[in-house]
LUMBA-585693 format. One record per residue (C-alpha): residue in three letters; x, y, z. Coordinates in nm, 2 decimals, m for minus. Example, Ala and Ser with C-alpha at 12.3 -4.5 7.8 and 13.67 -1.06 7.14 Angstrom:
BEGIN
REC  code       X       Y       Z
REC   Ala    1.23   m0.45    0.78
REC   Ser    1.37   m0.11    0.71
This chain:
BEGIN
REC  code       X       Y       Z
REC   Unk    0.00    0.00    0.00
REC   Unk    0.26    0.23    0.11
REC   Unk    0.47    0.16   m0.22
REC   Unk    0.20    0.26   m0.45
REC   Unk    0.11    0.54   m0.26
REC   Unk    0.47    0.64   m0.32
REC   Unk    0.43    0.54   m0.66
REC   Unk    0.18    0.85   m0.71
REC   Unk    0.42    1.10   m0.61
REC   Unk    0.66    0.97   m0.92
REC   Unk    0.69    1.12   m1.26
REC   Unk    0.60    0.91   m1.52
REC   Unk    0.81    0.61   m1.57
REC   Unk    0.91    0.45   m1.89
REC   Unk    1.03    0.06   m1.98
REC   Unk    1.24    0.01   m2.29
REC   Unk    1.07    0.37   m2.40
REC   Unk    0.73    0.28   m2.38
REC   Unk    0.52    0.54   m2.11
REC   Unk    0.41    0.30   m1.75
REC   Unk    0.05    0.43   m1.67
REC   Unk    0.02    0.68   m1.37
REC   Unk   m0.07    0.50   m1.06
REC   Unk   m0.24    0.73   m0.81
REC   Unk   m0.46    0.57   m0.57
REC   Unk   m0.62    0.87   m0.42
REC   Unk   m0.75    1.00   m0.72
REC   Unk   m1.16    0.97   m0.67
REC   Unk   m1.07    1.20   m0.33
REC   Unk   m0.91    1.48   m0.56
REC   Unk   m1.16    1.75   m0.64
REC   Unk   m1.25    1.68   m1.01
REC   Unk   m1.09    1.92   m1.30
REC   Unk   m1.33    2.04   m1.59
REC   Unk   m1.18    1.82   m1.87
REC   Unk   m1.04    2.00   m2.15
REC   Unk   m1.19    2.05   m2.50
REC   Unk   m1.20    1.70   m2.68
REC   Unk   m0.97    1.78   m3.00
REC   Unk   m1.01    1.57   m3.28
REC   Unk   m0.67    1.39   m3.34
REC   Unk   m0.63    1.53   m3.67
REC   Unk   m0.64    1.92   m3.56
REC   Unk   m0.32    1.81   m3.41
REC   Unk   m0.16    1.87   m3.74
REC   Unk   m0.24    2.01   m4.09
REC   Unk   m0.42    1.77   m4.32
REC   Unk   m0.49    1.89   m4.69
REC   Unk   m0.81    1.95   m4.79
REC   Unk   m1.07    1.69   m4.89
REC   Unk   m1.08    1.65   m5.25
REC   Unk   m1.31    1.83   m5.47
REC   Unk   m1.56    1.59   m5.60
REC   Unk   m1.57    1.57   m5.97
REC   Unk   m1.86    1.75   m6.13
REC   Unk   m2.14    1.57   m6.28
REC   Unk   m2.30    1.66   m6.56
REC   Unk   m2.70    1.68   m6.52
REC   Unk   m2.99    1.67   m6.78
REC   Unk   m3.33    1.89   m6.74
REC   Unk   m3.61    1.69   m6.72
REC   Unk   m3.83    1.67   m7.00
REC   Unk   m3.48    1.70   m7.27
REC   Unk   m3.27    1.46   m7.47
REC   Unk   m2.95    1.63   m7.36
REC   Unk   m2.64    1.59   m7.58
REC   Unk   m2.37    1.32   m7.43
REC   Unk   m2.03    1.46   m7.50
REC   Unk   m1.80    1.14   m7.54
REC   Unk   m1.46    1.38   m7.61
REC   Unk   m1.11    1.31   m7.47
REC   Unk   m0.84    1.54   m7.43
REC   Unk   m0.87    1.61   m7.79
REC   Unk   m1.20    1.82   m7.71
REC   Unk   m1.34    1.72   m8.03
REC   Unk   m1.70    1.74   m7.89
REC   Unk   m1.86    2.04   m7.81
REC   Unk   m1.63    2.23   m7.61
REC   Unk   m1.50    2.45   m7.96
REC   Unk   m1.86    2.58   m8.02
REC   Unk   m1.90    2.67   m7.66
REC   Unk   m1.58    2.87   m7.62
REC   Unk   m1.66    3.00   m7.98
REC   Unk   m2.00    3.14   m7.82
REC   Unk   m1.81    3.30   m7.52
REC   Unk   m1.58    3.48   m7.77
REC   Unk   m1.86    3.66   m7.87
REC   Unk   m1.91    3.86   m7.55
REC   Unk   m1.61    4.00   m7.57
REC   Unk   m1.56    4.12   m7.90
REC   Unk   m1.68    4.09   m8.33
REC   Unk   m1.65    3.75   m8.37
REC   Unk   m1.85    3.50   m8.63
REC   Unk   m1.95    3.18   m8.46
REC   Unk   m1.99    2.93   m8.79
REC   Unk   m2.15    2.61   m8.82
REC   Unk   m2.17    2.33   m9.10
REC   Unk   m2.51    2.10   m9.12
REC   Unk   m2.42    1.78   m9.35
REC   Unk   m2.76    1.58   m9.41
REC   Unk   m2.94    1.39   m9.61
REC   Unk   m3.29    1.48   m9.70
REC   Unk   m3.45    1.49   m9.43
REC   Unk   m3.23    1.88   m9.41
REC   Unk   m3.31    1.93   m9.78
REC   Unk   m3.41    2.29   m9.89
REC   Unk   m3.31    2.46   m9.49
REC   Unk   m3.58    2.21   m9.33
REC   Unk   m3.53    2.23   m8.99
REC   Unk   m3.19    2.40   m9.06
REC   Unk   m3.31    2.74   m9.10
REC   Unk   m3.53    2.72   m8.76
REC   Unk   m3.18    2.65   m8.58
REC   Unk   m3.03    2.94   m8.78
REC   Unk   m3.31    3.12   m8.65
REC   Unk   m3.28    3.07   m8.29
REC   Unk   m2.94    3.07   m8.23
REC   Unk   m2.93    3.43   m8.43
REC   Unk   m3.22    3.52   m8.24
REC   Unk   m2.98    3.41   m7.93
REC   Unk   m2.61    3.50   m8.00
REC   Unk   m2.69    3.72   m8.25
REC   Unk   m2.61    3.75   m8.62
REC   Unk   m2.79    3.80   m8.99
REC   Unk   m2.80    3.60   m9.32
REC   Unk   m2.83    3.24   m9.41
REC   Unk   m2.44    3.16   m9.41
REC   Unk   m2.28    2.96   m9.76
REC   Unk   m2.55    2.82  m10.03
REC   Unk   m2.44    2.70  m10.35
REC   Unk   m2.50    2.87  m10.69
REC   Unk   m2.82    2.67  m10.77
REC   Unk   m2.94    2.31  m10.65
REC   Unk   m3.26    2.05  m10.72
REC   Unk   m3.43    2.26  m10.39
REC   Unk   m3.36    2.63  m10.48
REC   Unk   m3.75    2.61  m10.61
REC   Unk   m3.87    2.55  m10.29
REC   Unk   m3.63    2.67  m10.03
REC   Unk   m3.83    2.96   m9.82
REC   Unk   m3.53    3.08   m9.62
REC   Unk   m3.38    3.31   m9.95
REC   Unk   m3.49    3.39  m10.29
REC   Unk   m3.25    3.28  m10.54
REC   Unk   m3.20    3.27  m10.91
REC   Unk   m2.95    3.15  m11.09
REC   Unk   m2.86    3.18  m11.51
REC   Unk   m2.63    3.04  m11.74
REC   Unk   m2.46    2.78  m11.49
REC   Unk   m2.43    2.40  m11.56
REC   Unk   m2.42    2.25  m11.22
REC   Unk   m2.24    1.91  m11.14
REC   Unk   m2.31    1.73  m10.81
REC   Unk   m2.19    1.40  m10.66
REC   Unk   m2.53    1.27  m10.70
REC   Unk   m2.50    1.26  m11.07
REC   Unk   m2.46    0.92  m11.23
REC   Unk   m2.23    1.10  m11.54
REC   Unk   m1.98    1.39  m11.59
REC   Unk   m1.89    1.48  m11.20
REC   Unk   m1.48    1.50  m11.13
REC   Unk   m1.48    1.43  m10.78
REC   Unk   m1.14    1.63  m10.73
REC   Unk   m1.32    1.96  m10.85
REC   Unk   m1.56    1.98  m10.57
REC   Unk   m1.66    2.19  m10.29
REC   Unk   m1.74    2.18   m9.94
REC   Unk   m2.11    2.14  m10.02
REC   Unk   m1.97    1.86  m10.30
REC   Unk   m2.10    2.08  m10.56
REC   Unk   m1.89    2.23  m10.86
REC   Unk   m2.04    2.48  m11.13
REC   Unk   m1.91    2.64  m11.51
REC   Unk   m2.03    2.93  m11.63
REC   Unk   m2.20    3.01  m11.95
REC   Unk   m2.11    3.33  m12.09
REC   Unk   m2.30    3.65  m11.87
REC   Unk   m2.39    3.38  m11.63
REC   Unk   m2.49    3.52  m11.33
REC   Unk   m2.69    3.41  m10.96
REC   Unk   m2.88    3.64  m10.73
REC   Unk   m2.99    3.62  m10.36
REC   Unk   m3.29    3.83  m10.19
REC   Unk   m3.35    3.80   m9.82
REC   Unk   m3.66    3.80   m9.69
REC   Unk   m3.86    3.81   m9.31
REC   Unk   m4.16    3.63   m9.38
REC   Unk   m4.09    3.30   m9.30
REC   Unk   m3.73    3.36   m9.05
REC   Unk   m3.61    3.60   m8.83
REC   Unk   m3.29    3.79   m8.98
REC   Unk   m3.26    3.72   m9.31
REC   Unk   m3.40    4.05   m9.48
REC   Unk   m3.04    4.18   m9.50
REC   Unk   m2.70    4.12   m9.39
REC   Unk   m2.36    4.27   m9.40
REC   Unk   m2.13    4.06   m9.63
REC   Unk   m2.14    3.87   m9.91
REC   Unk   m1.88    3.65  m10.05
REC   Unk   m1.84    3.44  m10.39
REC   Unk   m1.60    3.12  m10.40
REC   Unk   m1.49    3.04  m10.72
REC   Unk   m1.16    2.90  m10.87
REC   Unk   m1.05    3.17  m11.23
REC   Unk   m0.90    3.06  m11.48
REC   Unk   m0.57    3.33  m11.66
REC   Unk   m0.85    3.58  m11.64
REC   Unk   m1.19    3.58  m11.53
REC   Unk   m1.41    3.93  m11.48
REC   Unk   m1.65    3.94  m11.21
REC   Unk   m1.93    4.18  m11.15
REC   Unk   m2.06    4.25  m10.87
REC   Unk   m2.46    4.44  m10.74
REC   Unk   m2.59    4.54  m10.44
REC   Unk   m2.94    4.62  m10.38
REC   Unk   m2.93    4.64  m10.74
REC   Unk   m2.67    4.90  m10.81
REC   Unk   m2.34    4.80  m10.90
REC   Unk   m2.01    4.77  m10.68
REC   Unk   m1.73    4.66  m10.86
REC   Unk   m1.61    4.46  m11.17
REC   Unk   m1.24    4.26  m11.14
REC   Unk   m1.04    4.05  m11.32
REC   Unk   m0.93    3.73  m11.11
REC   Unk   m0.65    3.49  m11.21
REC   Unk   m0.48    3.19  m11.04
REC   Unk   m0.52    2.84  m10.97
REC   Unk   m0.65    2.88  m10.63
REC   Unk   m0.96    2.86  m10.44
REC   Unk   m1.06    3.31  m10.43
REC   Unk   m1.33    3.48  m10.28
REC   Unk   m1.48    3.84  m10.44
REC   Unk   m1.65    3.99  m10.11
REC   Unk   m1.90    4.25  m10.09
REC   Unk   m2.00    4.46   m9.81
REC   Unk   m2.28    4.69   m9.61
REC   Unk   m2.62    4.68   m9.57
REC   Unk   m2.74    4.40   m9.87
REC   Unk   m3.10    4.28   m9.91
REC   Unk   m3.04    4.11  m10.23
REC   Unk   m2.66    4.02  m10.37
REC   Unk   m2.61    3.97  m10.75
REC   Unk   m2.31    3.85  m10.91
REC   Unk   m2.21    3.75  m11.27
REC   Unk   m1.91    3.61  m11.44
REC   Unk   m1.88    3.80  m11.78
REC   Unk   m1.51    3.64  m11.89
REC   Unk   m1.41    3.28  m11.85
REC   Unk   m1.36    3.00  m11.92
REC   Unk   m1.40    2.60  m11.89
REC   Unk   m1.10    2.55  m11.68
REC   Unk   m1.30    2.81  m11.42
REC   Unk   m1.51    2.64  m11.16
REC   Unk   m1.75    2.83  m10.92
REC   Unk   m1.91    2.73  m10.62
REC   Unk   m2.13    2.94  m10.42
REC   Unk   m2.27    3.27  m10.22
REC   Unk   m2.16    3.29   m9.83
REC   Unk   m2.42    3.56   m9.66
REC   Unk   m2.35    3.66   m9.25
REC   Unk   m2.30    3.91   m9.03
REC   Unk   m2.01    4.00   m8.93
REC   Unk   m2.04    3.84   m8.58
REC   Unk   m2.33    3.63   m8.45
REC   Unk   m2.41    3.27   m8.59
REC   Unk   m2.35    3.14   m8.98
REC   Unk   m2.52    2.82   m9.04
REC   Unk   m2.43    2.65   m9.34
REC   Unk   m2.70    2.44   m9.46
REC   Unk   m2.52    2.08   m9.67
REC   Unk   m2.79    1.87   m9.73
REC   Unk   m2.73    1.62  m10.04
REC   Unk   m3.04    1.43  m10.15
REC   Unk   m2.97    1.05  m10.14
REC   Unk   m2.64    1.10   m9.89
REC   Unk   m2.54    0.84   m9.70
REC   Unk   m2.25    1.08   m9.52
REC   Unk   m1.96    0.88   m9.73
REC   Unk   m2.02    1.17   m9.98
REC   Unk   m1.82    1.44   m9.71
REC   Unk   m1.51    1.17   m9.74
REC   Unk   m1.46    1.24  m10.10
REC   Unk   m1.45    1.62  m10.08
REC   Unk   m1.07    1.70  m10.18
REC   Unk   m0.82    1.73   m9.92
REC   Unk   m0.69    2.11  m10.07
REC   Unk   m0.99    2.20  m10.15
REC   Unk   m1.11    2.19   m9.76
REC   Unk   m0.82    2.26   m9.63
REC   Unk   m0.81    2.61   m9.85
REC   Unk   m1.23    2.64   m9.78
REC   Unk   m1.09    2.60   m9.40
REC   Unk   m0.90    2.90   m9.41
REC   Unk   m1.14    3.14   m9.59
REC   Unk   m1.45    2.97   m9.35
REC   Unk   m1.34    2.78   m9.07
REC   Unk   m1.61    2.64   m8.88
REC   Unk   m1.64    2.56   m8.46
REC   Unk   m1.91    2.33   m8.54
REC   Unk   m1.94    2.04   m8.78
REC   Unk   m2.24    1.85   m8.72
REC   Unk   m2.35    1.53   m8.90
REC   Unk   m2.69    1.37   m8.94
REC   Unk   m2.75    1.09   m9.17
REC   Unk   m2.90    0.77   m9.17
REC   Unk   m3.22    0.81   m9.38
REC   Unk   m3.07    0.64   m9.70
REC   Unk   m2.91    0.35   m9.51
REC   Unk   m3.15    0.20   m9.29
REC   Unk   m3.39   m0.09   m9.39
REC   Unk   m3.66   m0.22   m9.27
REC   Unk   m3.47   m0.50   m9.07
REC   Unk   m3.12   m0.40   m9.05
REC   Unk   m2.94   m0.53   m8.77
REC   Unk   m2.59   m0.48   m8.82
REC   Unk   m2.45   m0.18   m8.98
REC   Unk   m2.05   m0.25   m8.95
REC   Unk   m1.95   m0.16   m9.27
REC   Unk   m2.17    0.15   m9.29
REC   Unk   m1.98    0.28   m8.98
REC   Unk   m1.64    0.19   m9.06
REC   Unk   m1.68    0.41   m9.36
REC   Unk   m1.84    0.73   m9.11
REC   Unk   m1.57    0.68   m8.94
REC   Unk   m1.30    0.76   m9.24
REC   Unk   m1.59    1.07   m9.28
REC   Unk   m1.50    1.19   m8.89
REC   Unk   m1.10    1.10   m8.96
REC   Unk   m1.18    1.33   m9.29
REC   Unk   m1.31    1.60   m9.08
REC   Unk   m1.08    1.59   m8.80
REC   Unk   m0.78    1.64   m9.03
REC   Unk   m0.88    1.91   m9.24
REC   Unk   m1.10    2.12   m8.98
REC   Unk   m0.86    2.11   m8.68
REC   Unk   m1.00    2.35   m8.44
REC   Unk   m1.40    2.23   m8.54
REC   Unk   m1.60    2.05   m8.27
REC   Unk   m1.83    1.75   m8.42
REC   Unk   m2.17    1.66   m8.37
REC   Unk   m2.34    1.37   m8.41
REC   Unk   m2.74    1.38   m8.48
REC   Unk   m2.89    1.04   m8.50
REC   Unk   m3.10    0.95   m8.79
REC   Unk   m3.51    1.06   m8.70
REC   Unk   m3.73    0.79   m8.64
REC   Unk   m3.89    0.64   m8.97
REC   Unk   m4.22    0.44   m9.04
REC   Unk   m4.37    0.14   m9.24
REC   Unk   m4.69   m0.03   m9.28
REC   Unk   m4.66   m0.35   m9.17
REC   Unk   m4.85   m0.66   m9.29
REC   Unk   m5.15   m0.63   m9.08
REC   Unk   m5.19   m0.25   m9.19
REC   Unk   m4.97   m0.14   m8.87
REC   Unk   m4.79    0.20   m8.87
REC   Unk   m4.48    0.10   m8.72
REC   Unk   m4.10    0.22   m8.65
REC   Unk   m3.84    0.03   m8.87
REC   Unk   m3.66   m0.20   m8.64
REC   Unk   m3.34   m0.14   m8.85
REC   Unk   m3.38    0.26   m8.72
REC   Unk   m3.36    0.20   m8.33
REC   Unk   m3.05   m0.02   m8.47
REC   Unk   m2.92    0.22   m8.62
REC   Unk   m2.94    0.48   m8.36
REC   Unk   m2.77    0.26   m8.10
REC   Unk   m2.42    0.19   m8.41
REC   Unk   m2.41    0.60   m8.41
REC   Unk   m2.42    0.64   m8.05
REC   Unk   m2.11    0.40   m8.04
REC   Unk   m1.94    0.56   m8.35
REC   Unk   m1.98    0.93   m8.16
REC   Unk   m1.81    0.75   m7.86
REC   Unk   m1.55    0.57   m8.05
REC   Unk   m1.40    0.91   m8.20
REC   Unk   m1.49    1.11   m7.87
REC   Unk   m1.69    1.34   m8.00
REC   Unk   m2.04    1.43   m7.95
REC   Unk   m2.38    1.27   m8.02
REC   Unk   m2.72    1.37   m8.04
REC   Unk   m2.97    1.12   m7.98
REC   Unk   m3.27    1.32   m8.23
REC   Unk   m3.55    0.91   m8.23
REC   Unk   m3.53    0.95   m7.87
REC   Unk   m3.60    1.34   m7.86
REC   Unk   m3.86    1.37   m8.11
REC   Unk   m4.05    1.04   m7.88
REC   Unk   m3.90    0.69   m8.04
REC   Unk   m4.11    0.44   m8.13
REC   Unk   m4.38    0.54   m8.42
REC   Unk   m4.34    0.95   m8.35
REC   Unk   m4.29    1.02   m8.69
REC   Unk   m4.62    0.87   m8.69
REC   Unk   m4.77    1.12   m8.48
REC   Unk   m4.62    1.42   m8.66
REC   Unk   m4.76    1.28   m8.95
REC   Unk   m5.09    1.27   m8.72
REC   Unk   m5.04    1.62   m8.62
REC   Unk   m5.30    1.85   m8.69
REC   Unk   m5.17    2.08   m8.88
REC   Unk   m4.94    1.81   m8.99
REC   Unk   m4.57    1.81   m8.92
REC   Unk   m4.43    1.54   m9.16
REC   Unk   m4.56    1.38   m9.47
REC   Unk   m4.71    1.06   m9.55
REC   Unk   m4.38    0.87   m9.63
REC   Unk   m4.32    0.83   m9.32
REC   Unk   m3.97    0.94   m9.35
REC   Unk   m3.97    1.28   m9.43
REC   Unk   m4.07    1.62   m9.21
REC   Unk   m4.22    1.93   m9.35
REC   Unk   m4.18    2.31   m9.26
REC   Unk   m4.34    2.27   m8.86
REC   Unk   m4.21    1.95   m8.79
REC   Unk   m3.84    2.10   m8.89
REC   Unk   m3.92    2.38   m8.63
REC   Unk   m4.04    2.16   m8.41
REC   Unk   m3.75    1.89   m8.41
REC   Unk   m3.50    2.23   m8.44
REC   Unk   m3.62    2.36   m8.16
REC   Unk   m3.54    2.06   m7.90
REC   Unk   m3.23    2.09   m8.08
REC   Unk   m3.18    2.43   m7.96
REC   Unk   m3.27    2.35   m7.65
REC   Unk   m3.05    2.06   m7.58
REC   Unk   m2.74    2.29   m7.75
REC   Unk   m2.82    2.58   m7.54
REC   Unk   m2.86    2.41   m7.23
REC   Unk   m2.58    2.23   m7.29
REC   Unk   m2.36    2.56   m7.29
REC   Unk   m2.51    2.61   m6.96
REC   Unk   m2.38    2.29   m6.81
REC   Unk   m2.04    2.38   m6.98
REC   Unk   m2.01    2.71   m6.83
REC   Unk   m2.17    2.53   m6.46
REC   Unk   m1.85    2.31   m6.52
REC   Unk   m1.60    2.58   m6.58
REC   Unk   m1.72    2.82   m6.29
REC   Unk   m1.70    2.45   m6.07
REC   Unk   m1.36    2.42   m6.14
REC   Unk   m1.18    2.70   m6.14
REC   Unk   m1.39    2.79   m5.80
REC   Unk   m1.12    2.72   m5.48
């Protein structure tokens, strides 16, 4: 008893360096100290932060949201939305190429998008056209005549030389006094009664005059020469654009009219009737490499699909193999562009008990150009599922007034603002996760 008691009054003890525990028997007689704080073991030194979490990427009820499948290429979307936040901060043109099939034919659906991302971000006119084509007739989104041109497309079963082709795979020659002209107009779109440039792509030959008219009066008339894609460019406040090629010859190729603002959106409308999206592959690589530098694009975006699917088609491997030479094609030659994937749109049939039903070989389809978007990290657009999948066409067709026609395949004026505006949607939204990412991460 008497050693432990003794025991109390010693410091502490160690053995072999580890601490004894204090032995004090008279402790429960001491008057009891308030303990100290707790501290948390940790506070005893500094720890670095927790890690931020990584962001997550969210979609708005009620949308088909766009899945970015980029790498550290950024060969999704990320170009266009930088391009959009360039235009805060100064003039800047914010351009973007539509390739289709049909279903795009004549600004379909193509000039509703113009329309709300000028009415948006700003900007006039309805961006690069070609000289003439089978749905100049019937396209309500400019007024355009063309004389004296013979017009050579990659559609053409005869006479097309698929190294003299353009962007839009188009190629023209000129009678002589040939000569194309382009109205705006506001009755059916927003911003296309005038705009501020005008510019004509053509390749001269030793010596080739052009002429050029605004508003009907008369600007200039040059002499070109070279062997190079040129542009003759107009400027101020146009509602209608007229040039003519009074010189040249058959070695002279001409292509087509750009018309923008000089900041805002251009939307370049490439629909090819009968396009499987192989056609973009065969466009020269000096010819869009030099189109590149006169018109470089932040977009690129790609829907086709139409002319490929059948009724059963279950595998589509060689069909994607070849899109994917299409994207390589792209990638190469329009280096800074983001690229979009739009899935084909649904598409009906009658089946044998009188049925109105979706092709099987669609939803197929949909799910190969999904994987191709993800396979090439770039971005993809999932348009069946947006406009409602199974049999929807069906119900635009149903529509009253009715959005597509009775092929089942093919959308009229409404249903291309319709489909154009959950397009819109999904691309502007998708800017707003963008910028809900970049405020997330360069946040402490």
């Amino acid at each position: 008893m008497g050693g432990l008691l003794l025991m109390g009054m010693f410091p502490q003890l160690s053995l072999f360096g580890h601490p004894l525990r204090s032995v004090n028997m008279l402790s429960d007689l001491y008057p009891k100290r308030a303990k100290p704080d707790s501290i948390d073991a940790d506070s005893a030194f500094l720890l670095p932060p927790p890690p931020k979490p990584v962001f997550v990427d969210t979609c708005r009820s009620g949308y088909t949201c766009i899945e970015d499948y980029s790498d550290d290429s950024q060969r999704g979307m990320q170009a266009f939305y930088r391009a959009l936040d360039e235009l805060t901060t100064g003039s800047r043109l914010v351009r973007v190429a539509y390739y289709g099939d049909s279903f795009v034919e004549g600004d379909i659906l193509t000039s509703d998008l113009r329309s709300m991302l000028q009415d948006k971000y700003g900007g006039h006119g309805i961006g690069y056209t070609p000289i003439t084509t089978i749905s100049s007739g019937f396209r309500m989104s400019v007024f355009q005549t063309a004389t004296g041109w013979h017009r050579h497309s990659i559609m053409d079963s005869v006479y097309f030389e698929r190294a003299l082709q353009d962007v839009s795979n188009h190629y023209f020659k000129a009678e002589s006094d040939a000569s194309v002209r382009f109205r705006g107009q506001n009755k059916y779109y927003s911003r296309l009664d005038t705009f501020a440039r005008a510019s004509f792509f053509f390749i001269p030959d030793e010596s080739t005059t052009i002429t050029a008219a605004i508003n009907g009066r008369g600007v200039f008339s040059k002499q070109f020469s070279g062997d190079n894609l040129q542009v003759a460019e107009v400027a101020g406040k146009i509602g209608s654009v007229t040039f003519s090629v009074q010189e040249a010859d058959s070695s002279a190729l001409f292509y087509g009219v750009a018309m923008d603002d000089v900041s805002g959106i251009a939307l370049d409308n490439f629909s090819m009737r009968g396009a499987s999206g192989l056609n973009v592959r065969s466009i020269p690589a000096k010819m869009m490499r030099r189109f590149y530098q006169l018109r470089p694009y932040d977009l690129v975006i790609l829907q086709y699909g139409l002319n490929v699917a059948t009724q059963r088609g279950s595998n589509y491997d060689n069909y994607i193999r070849g899109m994917k030479t299409t994207i390589e094609h792209i990638k190469e030659y329009y280096p800074d562009a983001g690229i979009l994937v739009v899935s084909v749109a649904d598409r009906d049939y009658k089946t044998d008990e009188g049925e109105i039903r979706t092709m099987p070989g669609i939803r197929n389809l949909v799910r190969y150009q999904q994987q191709l978007a993800a396979d090439e990290a770039v971005a993809f657009w999932n348009m069946f599922e947006a406009m409602g999948g199974n049999e929807s066409m069906r119900k635009l067709v149903d529509a009253s007034p009715p959005m597509a026609n009775y092929d089942y395949t093919h959308i009229n004026s409404r249903g291309g603002k319709y489909l154009a505006s959950l397009l819109f949607d999904a691309l502007v939204y998708g800017k707003e996760q963008y910028d809900r990412r970049r405020a997330y991460e360069e946040a402490d």
